[in-house]
C-alpha positions as a printed NumPy array, in Angstrom:
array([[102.448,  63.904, 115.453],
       [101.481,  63.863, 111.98 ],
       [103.15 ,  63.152, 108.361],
       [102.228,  64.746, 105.793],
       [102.256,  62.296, 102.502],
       [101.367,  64.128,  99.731],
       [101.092,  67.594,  98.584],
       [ 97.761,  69.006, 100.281],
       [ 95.691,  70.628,  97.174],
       [ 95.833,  74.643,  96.94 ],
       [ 91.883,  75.529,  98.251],
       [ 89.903,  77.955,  95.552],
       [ 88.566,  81.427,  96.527],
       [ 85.417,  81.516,  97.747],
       [ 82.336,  84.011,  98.417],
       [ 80.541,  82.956, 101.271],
       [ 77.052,  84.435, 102.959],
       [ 75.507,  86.457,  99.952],
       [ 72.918,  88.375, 100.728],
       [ 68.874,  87.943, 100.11 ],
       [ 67.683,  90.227,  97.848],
       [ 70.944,  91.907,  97.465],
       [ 74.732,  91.723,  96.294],
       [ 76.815,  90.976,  99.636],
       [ 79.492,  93.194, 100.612],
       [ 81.954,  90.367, 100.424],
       [ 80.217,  90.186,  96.09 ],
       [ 80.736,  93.964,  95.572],
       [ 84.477,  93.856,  97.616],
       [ 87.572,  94.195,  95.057],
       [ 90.207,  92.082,  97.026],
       [ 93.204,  93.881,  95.461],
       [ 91.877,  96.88 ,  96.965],
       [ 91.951,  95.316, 100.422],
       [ 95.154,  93.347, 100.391],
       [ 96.529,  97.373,  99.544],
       [ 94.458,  98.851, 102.137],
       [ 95.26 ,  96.073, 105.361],
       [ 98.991,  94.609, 103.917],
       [100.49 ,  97.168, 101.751],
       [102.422, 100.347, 102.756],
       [103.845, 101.892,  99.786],
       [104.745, 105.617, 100.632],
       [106.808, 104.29 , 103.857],
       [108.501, 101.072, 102.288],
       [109.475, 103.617,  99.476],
       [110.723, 106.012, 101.682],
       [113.352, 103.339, 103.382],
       [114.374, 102.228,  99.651],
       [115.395, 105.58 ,  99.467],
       [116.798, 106.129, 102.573],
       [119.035, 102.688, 103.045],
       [120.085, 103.493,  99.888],
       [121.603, 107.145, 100.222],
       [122.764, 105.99 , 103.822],
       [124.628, 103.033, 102.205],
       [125.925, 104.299,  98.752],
       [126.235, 108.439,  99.639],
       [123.732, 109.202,  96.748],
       [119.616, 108.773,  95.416],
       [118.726, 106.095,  93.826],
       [116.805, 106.98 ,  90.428],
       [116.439, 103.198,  88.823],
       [113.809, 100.454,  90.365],
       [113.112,  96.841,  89.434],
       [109.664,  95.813,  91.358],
       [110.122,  91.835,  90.841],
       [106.753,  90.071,  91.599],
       [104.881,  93.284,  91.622],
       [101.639,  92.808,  91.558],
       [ 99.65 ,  95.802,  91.423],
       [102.357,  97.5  ,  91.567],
       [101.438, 100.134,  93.804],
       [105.221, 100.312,  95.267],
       [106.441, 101.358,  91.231],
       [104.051, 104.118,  91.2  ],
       [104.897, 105.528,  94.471],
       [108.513, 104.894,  93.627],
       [108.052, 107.112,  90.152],
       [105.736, 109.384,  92.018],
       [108.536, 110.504,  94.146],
       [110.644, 112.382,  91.433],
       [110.096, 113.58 ,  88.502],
       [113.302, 111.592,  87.369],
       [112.662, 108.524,  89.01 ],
       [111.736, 105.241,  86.454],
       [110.312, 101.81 ,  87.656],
       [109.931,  98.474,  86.417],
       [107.668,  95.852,  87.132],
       [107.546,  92.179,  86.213],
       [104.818,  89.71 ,  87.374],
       [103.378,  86.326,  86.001],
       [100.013,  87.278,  86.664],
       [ 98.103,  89.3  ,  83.795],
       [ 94.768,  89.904,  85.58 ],
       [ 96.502,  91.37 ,  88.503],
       [ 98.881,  93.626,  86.306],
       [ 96.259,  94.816,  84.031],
       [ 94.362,  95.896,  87.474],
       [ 97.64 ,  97.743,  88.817],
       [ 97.832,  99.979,  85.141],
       [ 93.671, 100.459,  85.014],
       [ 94.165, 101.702,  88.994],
       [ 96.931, 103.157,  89.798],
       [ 99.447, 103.415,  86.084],
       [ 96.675, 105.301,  84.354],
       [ 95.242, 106.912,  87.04 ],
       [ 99.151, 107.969,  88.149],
       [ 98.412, 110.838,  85.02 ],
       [100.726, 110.597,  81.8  ],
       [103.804, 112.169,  82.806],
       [103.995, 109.02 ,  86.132],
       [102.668, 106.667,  83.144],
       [105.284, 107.115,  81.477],
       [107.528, 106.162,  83.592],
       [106.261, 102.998,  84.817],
       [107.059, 100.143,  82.847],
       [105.327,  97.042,  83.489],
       [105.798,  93.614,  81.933],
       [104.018,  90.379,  82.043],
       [107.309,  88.268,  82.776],
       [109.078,  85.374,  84.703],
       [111.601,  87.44 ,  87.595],
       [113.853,  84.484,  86.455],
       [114.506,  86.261,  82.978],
       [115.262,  89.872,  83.943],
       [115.276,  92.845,  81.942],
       [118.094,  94.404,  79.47 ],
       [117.871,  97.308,  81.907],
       [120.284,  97.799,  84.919],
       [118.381,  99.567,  88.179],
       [119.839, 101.233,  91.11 ],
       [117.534,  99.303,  93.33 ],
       [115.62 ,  95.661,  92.709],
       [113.202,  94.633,  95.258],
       [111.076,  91.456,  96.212],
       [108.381,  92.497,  99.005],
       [106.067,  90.251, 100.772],
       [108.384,  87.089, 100.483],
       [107.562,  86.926,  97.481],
       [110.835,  84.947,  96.728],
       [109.162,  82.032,  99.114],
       [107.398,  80.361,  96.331],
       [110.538,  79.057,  95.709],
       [110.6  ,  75.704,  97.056],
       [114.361,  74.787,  96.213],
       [117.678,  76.189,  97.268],
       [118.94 ,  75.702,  93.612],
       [116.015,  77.795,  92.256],
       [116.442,  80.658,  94.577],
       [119.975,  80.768,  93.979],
       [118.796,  81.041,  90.235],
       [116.773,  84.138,  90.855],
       [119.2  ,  85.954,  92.968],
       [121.612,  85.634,  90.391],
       [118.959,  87.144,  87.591],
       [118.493,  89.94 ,  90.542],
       [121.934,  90.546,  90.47 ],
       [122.303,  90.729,  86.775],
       [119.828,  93.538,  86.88 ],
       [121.744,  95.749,  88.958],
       [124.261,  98.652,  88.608],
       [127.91 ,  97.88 ,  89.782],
       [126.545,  99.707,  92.876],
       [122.987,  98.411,  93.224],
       [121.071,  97.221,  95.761],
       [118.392,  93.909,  96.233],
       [116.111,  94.599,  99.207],
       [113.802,  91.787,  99.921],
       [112.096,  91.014, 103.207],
       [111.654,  87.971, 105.629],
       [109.403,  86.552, 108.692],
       [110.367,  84.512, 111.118],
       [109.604,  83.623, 114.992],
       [108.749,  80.486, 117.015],
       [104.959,  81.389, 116.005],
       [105.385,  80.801, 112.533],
       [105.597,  76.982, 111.896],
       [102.339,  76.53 , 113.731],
       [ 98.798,  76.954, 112.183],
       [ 97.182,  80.022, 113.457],
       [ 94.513,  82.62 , 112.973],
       [ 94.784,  85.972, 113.464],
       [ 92.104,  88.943, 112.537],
       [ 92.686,  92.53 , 112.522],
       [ 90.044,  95.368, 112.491],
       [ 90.556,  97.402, 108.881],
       [ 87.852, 100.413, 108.051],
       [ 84.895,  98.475, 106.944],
       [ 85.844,  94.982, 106.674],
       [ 88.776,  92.189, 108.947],
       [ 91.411,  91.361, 107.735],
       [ 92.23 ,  87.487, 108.913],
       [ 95.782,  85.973, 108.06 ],
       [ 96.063,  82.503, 108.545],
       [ 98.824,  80.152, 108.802],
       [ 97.22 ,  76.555, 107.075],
       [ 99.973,  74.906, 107.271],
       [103.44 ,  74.005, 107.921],
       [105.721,  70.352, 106.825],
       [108.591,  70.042, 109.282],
       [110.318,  68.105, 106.648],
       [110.148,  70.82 , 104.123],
       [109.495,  73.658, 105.744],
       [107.029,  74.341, 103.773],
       [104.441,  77.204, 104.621],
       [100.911,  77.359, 103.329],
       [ 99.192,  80.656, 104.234],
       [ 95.493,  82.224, 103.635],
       [ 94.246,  86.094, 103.638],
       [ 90.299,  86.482, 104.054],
       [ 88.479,  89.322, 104.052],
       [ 85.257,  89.398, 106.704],
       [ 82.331,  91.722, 106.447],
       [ 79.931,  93.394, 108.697],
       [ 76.899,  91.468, 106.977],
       [ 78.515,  88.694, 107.913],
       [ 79.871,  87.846, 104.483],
       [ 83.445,  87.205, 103.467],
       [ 85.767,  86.331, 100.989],
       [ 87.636,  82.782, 101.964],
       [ 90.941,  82.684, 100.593],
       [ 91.064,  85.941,  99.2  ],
       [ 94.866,  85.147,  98.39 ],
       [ 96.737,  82.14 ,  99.254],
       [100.332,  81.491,  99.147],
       [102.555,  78.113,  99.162],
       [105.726,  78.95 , 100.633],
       [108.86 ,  77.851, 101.579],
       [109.843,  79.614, 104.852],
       [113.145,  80.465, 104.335],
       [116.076,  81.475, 107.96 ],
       [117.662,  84.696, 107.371],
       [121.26 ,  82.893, 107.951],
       [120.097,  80.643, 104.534],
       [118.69 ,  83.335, 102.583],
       [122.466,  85.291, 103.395],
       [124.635,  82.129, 102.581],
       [122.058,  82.133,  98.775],
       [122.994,  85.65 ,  98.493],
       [126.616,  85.557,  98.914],
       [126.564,  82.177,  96.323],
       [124.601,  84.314,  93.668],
       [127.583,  86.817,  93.788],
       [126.582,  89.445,  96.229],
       [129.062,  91.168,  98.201],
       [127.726,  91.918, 100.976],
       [124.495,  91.428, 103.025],
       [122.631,  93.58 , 105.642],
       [119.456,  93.126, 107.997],
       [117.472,  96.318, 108.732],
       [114.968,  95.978, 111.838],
       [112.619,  98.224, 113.092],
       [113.047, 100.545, 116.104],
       [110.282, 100.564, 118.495],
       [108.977, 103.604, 120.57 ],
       [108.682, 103.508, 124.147],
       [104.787, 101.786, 123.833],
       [106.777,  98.263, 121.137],
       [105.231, 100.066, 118.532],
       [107.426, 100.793, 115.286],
       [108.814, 103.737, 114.267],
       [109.734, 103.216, 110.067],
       [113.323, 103.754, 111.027],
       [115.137, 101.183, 110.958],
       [119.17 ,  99.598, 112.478],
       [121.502,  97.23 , 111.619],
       [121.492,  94.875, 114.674],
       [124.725,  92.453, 115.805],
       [122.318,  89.683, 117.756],
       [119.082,  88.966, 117.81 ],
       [115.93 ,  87.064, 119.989],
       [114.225,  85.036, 118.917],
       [110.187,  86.18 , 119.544],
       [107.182,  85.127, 118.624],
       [107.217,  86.845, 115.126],
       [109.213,  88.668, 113.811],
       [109.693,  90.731, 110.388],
       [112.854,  92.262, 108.608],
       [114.094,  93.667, 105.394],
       [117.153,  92.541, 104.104],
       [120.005,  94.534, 101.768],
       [122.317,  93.067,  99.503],
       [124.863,  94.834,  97.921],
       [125.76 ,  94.153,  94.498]])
């Protein structure tokens, strides 16, 4: 058994195996467009915003706050659903959100442009505007280390909300996730490989890797790379509730006949424990 001492330091992305003579696929590869293309599902996800929503208030949901949003694919697809519909997005990250307007803002057309409206900002401060809906995909919230902290940002969720909003966030979880693993998938033209690095039994604290493999053998190592906190559902419910939330929900997928899922989704009394497992959570402001 080992101890960990001291923070292990956050590894840098990396191009490996360029080619002789000519630019690598891994060189001429836009990771933003493959963490979309093998992690991202925005027309679905939006889809059971909109549906949890009506089911659980009786009425659409117009207003969206996309905290740590990235590209923010989901804000276009939210705005892209209804003429009507408005979306904010705040992320840290002004490379990345410059990327998201140049890709898919702009390219959207003026009348969804105008209607998405992002901001390079900390999730912690909010915006003056009250949503419908706030969301926090990807565990996102996980690079929160401290219970105090996330209690901190579910509050500033909160504060963004109508009297009747909703937060949806979603969580991971199984008896496969504290170990380190490796695990590659087959996307059009390139693997995707998800790794778990690491994981501290004293802190539960999750260090994860995306990388991107090619069929000349090049790849981008570390593509992304995320230092968590894996958080139980039964804690992130008991932060909720402390922030000021009414009420919380867990959504999980039905299966078909074959284990695969369907994109409908239940409210379940009990459940096993697997190997992994993934699951949105609703909380009701």
């Amino acid at each position: 058994m080992s101890v960990v001492n001291k923070p292990l330091p956050r590894p840098p992305m990396r191009i490996k195996g360029a080619g002789r003579g000519k630019r690598s696929l891994a060189a001429q590869a836009d990771r933003h467009e493959l963490y979309e293309e093998a992690v991202q599902d925005p027309e679905n996800e939006v889809a059971m915003v909109q549906r949890n929503y009506k089911r659980i208030r009786k009425k659409s949901a117009m207003t969206l706050r996309e905290d740590f949003c990235g590209t923010a694919v989901f804000s276009v697809q939210w705005a892209k659903t209804d003429p009507k519909r408005q979306a904010w997005g705040l992320d840290l990250d002004r490379p990345t959100l410059d990327w998201g307007i140049a890709q898919h803002v702009e390219a959207a057309g003026p009348e969804v442009a105008s209607r998405v409206h992002l901001s390079c900002k900390n999730v912690l401060d909010g915006l003056p505007k009250k949503v419908d809906v706030c969301c926090a995909f990807n565990f996102s919230y996980w690079i929160f280390h401290q219970r105090v902290q996330v209690i901190e940002y579910f509050k500033a969720a909160r504060r963004g909300l109508k009297k009747d909003g909703l937060f949806f966030l979603d969580a991971m979880g199984g008896t496969e996730v504290p170990q380190t693993d490796n695990n590659a998938r087959e996307e059009e033209g390139f693997v995707y490989r998800w790794e778990h690095v690491s994981f501290d039994a004293l802190t539960n604290n999750l260090r994860c890797a995306i990388h991107f493999e090619f069929e000349d053998g090049s790849e981008i190592e570390n593509a992304f790379f995320y230092d968590w906190r894996l958080w139980s559902l039964p804690e992130v419910k008991e932060m909720l509730l402390e922030a000021g939330f009414s009420a919380v929900r867990f959504l999980w997928e039905r299966e078909d006949e074959d284990g695969d899922g369907t994109g409908r989704y239940f409210e379940p009394k009990r459940v096993d424990n697997e190997g992994l497992w993934w699951a949105y959570i609703v909380a009701e402001a």
